[in-house]
DOSE-147466 format. One record per residue (C-alpha): residue in one letter; x, y, z. Coordinates in pm, whole numbers, plus 50000, padded with zeros to 5 digits. Example, Ala and Ser with C-alpha at 12.3 -4.5 7.8 and 13.67 -1.06 7.14 Angstrom:
BEGIN
a512304955050780 s513674989450714 
//
This chain:
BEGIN
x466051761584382 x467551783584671 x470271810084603 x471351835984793 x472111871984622 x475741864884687 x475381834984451 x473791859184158 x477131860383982 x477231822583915 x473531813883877 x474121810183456 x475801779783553 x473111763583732 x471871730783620 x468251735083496 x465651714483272 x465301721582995 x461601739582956 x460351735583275 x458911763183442 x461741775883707 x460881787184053 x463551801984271 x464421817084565 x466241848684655 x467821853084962 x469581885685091 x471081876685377 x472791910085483 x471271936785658 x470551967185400 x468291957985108 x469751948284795 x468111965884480 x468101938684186 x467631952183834 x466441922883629 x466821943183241 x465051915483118 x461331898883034 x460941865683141 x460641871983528 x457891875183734 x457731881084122 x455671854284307 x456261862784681 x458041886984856 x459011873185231 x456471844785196 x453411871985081 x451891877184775 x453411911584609 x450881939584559 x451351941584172 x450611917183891 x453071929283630 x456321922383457 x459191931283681 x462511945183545 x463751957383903 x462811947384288 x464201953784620 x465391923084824 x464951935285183 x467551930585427 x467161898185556 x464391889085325 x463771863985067 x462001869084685 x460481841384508 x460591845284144 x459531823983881 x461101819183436 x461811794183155 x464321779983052 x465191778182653 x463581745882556 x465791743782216 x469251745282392 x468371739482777 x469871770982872 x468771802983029 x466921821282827 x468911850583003 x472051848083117 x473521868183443 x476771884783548 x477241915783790 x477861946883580 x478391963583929 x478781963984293 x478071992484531 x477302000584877 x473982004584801 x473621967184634 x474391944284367 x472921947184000 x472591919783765 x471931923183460 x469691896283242 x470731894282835 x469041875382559 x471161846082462 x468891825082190 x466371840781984 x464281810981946 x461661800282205 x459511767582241 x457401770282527 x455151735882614 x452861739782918 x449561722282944 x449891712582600 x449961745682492 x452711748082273 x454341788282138 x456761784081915 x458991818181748 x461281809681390 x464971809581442 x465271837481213 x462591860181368 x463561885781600 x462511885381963 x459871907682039 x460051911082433 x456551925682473 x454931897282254 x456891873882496 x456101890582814 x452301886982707 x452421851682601 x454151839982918 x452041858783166 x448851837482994 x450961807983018 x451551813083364 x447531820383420 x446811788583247 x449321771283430 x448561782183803 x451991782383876 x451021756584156 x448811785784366 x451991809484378 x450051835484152 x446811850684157 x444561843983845 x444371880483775 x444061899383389 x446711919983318 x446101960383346 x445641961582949 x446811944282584 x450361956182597 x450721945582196 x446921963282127 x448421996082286 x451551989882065 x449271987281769 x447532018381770 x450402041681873 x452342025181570 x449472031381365 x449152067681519 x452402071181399 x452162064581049 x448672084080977 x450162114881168 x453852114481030 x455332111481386 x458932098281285 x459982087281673 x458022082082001 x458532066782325 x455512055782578 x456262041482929 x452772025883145 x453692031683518 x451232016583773 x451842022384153 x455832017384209 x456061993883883 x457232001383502 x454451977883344 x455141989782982 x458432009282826 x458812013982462 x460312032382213 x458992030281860 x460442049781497 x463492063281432 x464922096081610 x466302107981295 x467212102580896 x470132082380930 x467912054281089 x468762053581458 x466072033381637 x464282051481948 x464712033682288 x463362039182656 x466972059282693 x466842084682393 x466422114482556 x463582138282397 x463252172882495 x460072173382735 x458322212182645 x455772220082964 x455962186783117 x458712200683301 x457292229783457 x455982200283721 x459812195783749 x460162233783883 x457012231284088 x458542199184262 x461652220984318 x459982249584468 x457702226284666 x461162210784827 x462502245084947 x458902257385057 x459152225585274 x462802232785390 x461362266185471 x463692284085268 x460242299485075 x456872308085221 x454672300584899 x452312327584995 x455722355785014 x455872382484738 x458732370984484 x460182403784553 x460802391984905 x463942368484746 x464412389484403 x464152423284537 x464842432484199 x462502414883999 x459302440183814 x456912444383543 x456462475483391 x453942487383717 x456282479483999 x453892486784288 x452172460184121 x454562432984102 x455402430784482 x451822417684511 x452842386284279 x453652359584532 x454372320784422 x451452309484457 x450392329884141 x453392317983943 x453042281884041 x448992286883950 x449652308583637 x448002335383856 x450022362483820 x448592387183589 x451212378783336 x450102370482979 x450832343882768 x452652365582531 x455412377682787 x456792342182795 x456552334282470 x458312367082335 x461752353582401 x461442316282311 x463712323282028 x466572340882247 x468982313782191 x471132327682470 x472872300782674 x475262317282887 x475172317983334 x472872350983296 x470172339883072 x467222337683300 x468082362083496 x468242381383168 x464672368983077 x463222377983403 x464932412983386 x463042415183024 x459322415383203 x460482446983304 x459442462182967 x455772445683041 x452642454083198 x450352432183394 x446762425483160 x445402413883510 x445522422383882 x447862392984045 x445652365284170 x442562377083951 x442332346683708 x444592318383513 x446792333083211 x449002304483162 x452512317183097 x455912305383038 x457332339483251 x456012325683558 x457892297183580 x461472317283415 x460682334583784 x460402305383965 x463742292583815 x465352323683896 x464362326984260 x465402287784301 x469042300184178 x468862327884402 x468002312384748 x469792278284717 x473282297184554 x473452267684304 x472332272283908 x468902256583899 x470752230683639 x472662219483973 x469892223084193 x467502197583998 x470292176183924 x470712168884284 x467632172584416 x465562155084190 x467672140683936 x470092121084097 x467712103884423 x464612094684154 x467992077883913 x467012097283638 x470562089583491 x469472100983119 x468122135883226 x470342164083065 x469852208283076 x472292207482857 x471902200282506 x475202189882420 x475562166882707 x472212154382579 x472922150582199 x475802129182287 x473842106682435 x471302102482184 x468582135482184 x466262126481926 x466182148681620 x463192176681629 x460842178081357 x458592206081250 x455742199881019 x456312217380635 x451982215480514 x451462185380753 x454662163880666 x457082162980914 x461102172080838 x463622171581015 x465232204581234 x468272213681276 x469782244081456 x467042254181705 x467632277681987 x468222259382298 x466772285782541 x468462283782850 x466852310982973 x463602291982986 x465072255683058 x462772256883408 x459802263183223 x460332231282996 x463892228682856 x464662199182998 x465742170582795 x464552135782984 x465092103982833 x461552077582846 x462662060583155 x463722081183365 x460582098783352 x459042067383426 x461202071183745 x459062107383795 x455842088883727 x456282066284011 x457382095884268 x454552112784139 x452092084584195 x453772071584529 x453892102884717 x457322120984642 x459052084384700 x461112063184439 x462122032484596 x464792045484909 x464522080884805 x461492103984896 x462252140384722 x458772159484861 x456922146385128 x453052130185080 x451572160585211 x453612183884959 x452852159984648 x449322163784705 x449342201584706 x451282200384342 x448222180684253 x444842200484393 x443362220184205 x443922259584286 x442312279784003 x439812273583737 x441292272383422 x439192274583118 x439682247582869 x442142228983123 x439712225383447 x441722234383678 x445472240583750 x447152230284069 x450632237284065 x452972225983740 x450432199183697 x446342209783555 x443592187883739 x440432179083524 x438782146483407 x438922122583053 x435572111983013 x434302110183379 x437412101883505 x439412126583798 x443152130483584 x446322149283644 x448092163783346 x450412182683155 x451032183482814 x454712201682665 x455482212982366 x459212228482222 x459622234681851 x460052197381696 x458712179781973 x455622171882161 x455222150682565 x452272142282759 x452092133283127 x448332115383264 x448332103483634 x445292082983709 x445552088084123 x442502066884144 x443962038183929 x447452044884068 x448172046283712 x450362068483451 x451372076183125 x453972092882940 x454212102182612 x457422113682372 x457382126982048 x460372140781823 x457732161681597 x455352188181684 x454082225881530 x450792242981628 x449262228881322 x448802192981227 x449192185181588 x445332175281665 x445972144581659 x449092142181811 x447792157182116 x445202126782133 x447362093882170 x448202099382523 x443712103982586 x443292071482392 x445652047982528 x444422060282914 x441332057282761 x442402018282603 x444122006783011 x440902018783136 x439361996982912 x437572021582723 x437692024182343 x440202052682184 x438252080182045 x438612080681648 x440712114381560 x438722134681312 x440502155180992 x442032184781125 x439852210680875 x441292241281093 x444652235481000 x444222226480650 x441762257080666 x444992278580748 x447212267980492 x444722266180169 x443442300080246 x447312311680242 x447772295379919 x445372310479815 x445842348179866 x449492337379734 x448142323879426 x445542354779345 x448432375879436 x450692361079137 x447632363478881 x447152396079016 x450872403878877 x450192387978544 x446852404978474 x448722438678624 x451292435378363 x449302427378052 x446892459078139 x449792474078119 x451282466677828 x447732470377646 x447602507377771 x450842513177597 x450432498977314 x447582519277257 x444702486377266 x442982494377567 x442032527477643 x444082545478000 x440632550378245 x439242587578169 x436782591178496 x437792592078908 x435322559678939 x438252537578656 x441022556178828 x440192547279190 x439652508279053 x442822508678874 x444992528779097 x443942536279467 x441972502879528 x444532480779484 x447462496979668 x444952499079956 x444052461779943 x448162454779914 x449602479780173 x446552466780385 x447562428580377 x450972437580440 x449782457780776 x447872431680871 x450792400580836 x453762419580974 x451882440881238 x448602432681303 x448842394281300 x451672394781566 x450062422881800 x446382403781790 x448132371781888 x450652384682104 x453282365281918 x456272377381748 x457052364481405 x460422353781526 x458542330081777 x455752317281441 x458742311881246 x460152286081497 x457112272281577 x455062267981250 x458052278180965 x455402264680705 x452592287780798 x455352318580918 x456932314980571 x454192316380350 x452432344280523 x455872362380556 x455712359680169 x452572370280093 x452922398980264 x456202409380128 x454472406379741 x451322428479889 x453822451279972 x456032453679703 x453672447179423 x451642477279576 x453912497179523 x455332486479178 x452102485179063 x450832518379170 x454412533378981 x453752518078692 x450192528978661 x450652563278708 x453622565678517 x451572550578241 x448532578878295 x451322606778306 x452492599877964 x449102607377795 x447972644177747 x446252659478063 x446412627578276 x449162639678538 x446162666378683 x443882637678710 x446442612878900 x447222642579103 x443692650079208 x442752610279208 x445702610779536 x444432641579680 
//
């Protein structure tokens, strides 16, 4: 049957047969193309202008070209002999008409070639069960030469399977996981709940993305290097001739290159050391980049990769600074808005009304929900963005088709390819190009980026070889317990590849961390108990008070050492060897933070105590105040 796309509006009333396979043609007759959105399953392009397309996959939008014609191909519901979709316009704009496709019957009965699939009445619909079933049906079938006997790029419901099962073993309450390969959405999913009260996760909840966006910045600075409003090779100072590190002769040699690379001689601890500055006025990066001020350099620019959140809190500052715009504004129109990545928020109201999934920290490996976390706008360009599952499907594809998403190309070839080379080695990582790191999974040449905010966890894998991606959203992530977590997105690259998922192995370090915690916490309390029943023996005249330096150093300097040492060593010692405040611990591992936070406070105090009580107990017998004294001297 032959419509033209000004006859989409009253196609539901076409006459059709009941469960015969249905193959029509498009027509756009105009002269702009007409971008359809087909939010729907059952559809699957067969020819565009007469030629075979140059994907094999589930379609939920195409372009019509301008004076072109698309040949699709569905069923009809055999039970009712309607559509199984029905269409109306939901708008009309200069750039084209949308339709939209809706399910209208929940039971199917599909009978090609004697093959006959049959779903109960009451059962719900599952569309990517359907989409599978139908593209086999359609293999089976022929479809009369229109379609290419080719497998699909990978067991959609298999995929499904193990994420869901991912989910369960490590306590992931919501995740979403969208399959991109070339130009086409091949997979989008959402799976769990985003928080208590039951609210299902869909390709439009928007999750906070973590690192993953630092490719967002990268793209951003890429766009004005090519508008030559930045030479990528100029000294930052050059456009913030106010910006230093605590050795200012040093920091004009910092040029963006280093920041893009993570080559600037800035450590890992200067950008995490305000991640819990929950500042969210106008001045909040430039704040933060004012605050490296206090810092030194722990390398000469350019010497070698310390990845750092500061660099790219720099980059987002110098973006607000040459374009006159907030760098909210600046992505928002720049990238945003041309790659139609409508559920893409910086602003965390803006994105909790439209759905943010709840974060979730893990309390000893089970994850709970969090509420009242910083949103650090100060930061937002090194990964507080909030992106919802599809439109960063929409990245995927610019990412994988050279800066281009359908009309709209935001960075040209040439510039996409540089984000992606590799520019520095990067222990652990490879290499790291720009926003993105470039290394291999299991032989295989991959660009990626993993992001992580406290209570949630995103991964990014481009296969350029495969023209393939992957993204990944999670609403629950701490340092800890996060092992396996940070394998799904690996296995399920590893699954399309048609490899098998490497089997995640108990996380012993973590587990490690909290026993031994538990512990020192538990031999701390006993240590109380046995403290106080010496004590009350020694007054009560049962055990005799220690009479030589040896009994007096055991009973009385030893132990206020060991406590006053612990207590050094959690509130001063731990944070300066990691280069991580306990502010920043706390938000990121409150399990871990709180238990250590306690410990140390009972070293402390119990120390002390202690040490009072023990002496006050040897100065009450006859000639033991000389011997305390000299046992302190």
């Amino acid at each position: 049957m032959d419509f033209t796309i000004n006859d989409v509006s009253h196609l539901h009333d076409a006459p059709v047969q009941s469960g015969e396979l249905q193959i029509w043609e498009i027509s756009n007759p105009s002269m702009l193309d007409h971008p359809f959105h087909l939010h729907g399953f059952f559809f699957q392009v067969l020819e565009v202008n007469g030629q075979a397309p140059a994907f094999n996959a589930w379609k939920d939008t195409f372009n019509i070209p301008r004076d072109g014609k698309v040949k699709i191909a569905w069923l009809p519901d055999h039970r009712t002999g309607k559509w199984m979709y029905h269409c109306h316009i939901l708008e009309h704009a200069t750039a084209g008409m949308m339709a939209h496709f809706e399910v209208v019957d929940s039971q199917l009965a599909m009978d090609m070639g004697g093959i006959p699939i049959i779903i109960n009445e009451d059962s719900e619909m599952n569309a990517s069960f359907l989409k599978e079933i139908f593209l086999n049906l359609l293999l089976v079938a022929g479809l009369g030469g229109h379609l290419q006997a080719q497998p699909t790029i990978a067991n959609f419901p298999e995929i499904d399977r193990y994420l869901q099962g991912q989910m369960v073993e490590a306590d992931i309450p919501g995740a979403a996981l969208a399959i991109v390969k070339g130009d086409q959405i091949v997979h989008l999913k959402g799976y769990g709940q985003t928080d208590l009260s039951g609210n299902v996760v869909t390709p439009q909840t928007p999750f906070m993305l973590g690192s993953t966006g630092k490719s967002i910045t990268a793209l951003a600075i890429m766009q004005l290097v090519e508008a030559e409003l930045i030479d990528v090779n100029a000294p930052a100072t050059q456009y913030l001739p106010w910006f230093h590190t605590w050795q200012p002769e040093v920091s004009g040699q910092i040029t963006f290159r280093h920041l893009l690379t993570h080559a600037s001689g800035i450590s890992s601890s200067f950008g995490l050391a305000q991640m819990s500055d929950g500042d969210t006025t106008g001045y909040a990066i430039e704040k933060q980049v004012r605050n490296l001020g206090k810092f030194n350099l722990t390398v000469p620019p350019g010497s070698r990769f310390q990845y750092s959140n500061a660099n790219y809190i720099i980059l987002g500052m110098v973006i607000q600074e040459v374009t006159g715009v907030s760098y909210e504004e600046y992505i928002q129109e720049q990238i945003f808005d041309p790659l139609e990545m409508t559920r893409c928020f910086t602003s965390r109201p803006k994105a909790v009304k439209f759905g943010l999934a709840t974060a979730h920290r893990k309390w000893f490996g089970q994850s709970m929900p969090s509420s009242g976390l910083p949103f650090v706008r100060g930061a937002i360009s090194a990964g507080y963005q909030m992106c919802s599952l599809e439109s960063m499907a929409h990245y995927l594809i610019a990412q994988l088709n050279g800066g281009r998403y359908r009309d709209h190309q935001v960075l040209s070839v040439a510039g996409m390819e540089i984000l992606h080379q590799p520019a520095v080695e990067a222990p652990g990582r490879g290499h790291y190009g720009m926003g993105w790191a470039v290394t291999t999974l299991d032989g295989t040449p991959v660009v990626v980026h993993g992001g992580a905010a406290p209570g949630y966890l995103s991964d990014i894998i481009l296969v350029p070889e495969q023209n393939l991606g992957v993204v990944l959203l999670m609403n629950t992530y701490t340092p800890l317990f996060s092992k396996q977590q940070m394998e799904i997105a690996d296995n399920i690259i590893r699954m399309l590849l048609s490899n098998n998922p490497v089997e995640s192995t108990l996380d012993l370090a973590s587990i490690s961390v909290i026993m031994v915690l538990i512990v020192i916490l538990l031999l701390q309390i006993a240590g109380v108990f046995f403290t106080l029943r010496r004590l009350k023996r020694w007054k009560s005249g049962q055990s005799p008070l220690p009479q030589n330096l040896w009994q007096q150093i055991r009973y009385l300097v030893l132990p206020l050492a060991l406590n006053v040492g612990w207590a050094v060593l959690v509130f001063i010692a731990i944070p300066k060897i990691s280069q991580i405040l306990w502010p920043v611990i706390l938000l990121f591992q409150p399990d871990v933070g709180w238990l250590a936070m306690l410990s140390g406070s009972i070293a402390l105090l119990a120390g002390l105590v202690r040490t009072g009580f023990v002496a006050n107990s040897f100065s009450k017998r006859k000639g033991l105040q000389k011997v305390v004294n000299t046992s302190i001297r």
